[in-house]
N, C-alpha and C positions, 0 to 999 in steps of 0.2 A: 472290297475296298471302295468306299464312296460315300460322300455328304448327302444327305436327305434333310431335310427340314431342321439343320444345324445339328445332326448327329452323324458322325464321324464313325463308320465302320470299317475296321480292319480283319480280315481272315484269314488265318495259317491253318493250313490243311492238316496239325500234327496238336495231338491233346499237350498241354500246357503241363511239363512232367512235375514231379515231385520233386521236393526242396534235396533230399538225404539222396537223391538218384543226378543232379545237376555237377556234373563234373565240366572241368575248362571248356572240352571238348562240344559237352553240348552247350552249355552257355555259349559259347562264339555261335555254333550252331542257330539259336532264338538271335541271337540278336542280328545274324544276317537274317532271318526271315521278319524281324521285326521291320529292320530299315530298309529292305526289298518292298515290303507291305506299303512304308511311308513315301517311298521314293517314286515308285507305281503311281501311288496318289499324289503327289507333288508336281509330274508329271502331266495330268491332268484338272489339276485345280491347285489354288494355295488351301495348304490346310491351315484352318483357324486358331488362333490361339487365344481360350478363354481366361479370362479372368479368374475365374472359378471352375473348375470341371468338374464333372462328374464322370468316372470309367468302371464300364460293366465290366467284366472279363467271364463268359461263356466258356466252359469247356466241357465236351464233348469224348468220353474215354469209351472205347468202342469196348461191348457186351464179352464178359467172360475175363478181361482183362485188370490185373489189380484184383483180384478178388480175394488174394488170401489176407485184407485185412478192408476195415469201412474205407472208403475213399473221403479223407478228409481235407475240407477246401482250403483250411489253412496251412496245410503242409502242403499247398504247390507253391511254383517258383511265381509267385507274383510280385516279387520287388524287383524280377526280372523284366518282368513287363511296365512296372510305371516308371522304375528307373530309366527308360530308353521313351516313355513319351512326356518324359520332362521337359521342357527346353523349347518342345517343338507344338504340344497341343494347351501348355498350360505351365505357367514359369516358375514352381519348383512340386516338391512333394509333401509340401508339409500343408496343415491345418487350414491354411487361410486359400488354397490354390486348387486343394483336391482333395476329392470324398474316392472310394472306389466301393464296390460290392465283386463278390463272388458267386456263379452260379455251375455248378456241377451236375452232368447227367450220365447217364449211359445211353449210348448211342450205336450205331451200326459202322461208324467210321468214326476217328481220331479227329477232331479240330476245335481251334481256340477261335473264339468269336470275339473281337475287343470291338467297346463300343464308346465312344468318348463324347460328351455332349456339355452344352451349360448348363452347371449345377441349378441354374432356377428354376432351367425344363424337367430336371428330373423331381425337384421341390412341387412342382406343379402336377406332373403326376403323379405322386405321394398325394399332396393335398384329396387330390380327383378321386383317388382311390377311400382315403380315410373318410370321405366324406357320404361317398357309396355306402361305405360300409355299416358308418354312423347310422342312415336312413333306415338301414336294414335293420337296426339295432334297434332303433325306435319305434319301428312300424310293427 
């Protein structure tokens, strides 16, 4: 949990479960490690609230787990997660306020990596990247 050069990381030591596996119990569960994460950072800085966001959501399902089907990103609980940093990194969820991505791995341990920044920084490294890529294409 902490600001670096306007991006806003949070980290929960437990992989970001599955939508059909989210019962009351763990829902309350996330959202106390979600407002633990924010309150931690709150704590020691104001956290920002952009105009526009951009939120990564990193998860990390540790090796051998979940394997009797593909681990797919759109059936985790991620409206778990931008539902609770509405309000507080960027003021609501729709079209105009926030973009998000997903990324998924396998890993040696369980954890959710959110990363919440201004959508222009992340437009900027898209730009940076497509423009690599162009050169590469034309050279």
């Amino acid at each position: 949990m902490s600001i670096n050069n306007e991006i806003v990381t949070l980290v929960i030591n437990e992989s970001l479960p599955p939508s059909k596996k989210l019962t009351s119990e763990t829902h309350d569960h996330w959202l106390e490690l979600i407002h633990t994460e924010i309150k931690y950072l709150a704590q020691r800085q104001k956290p920002p609230c952009f105009d526009k966001a951009f939120v990564l959501i990193e998860i990390t399902t540790p090796k051998y787990t979940d394997n009797t089907q593909l681990w797919d990103t759109s059936n985790r609980s991620i409206n778990l997660v931008i539902n609770n940093l509405k309000g507080i990194f960027f003021e609501d969820d729709n079209l105009e306020h926030m973009a998000f991505g997903v990324v998924g791995r396998w890993g040696e341990i369980g954890k959710t990596v959110i990363k919440i920044m201004p959508f222009e920084r992340f437009a900027e490294l898209i730009n940076k990247r497509q423009k690599s890529a162009y050169l590469l294409i034309e050279n």
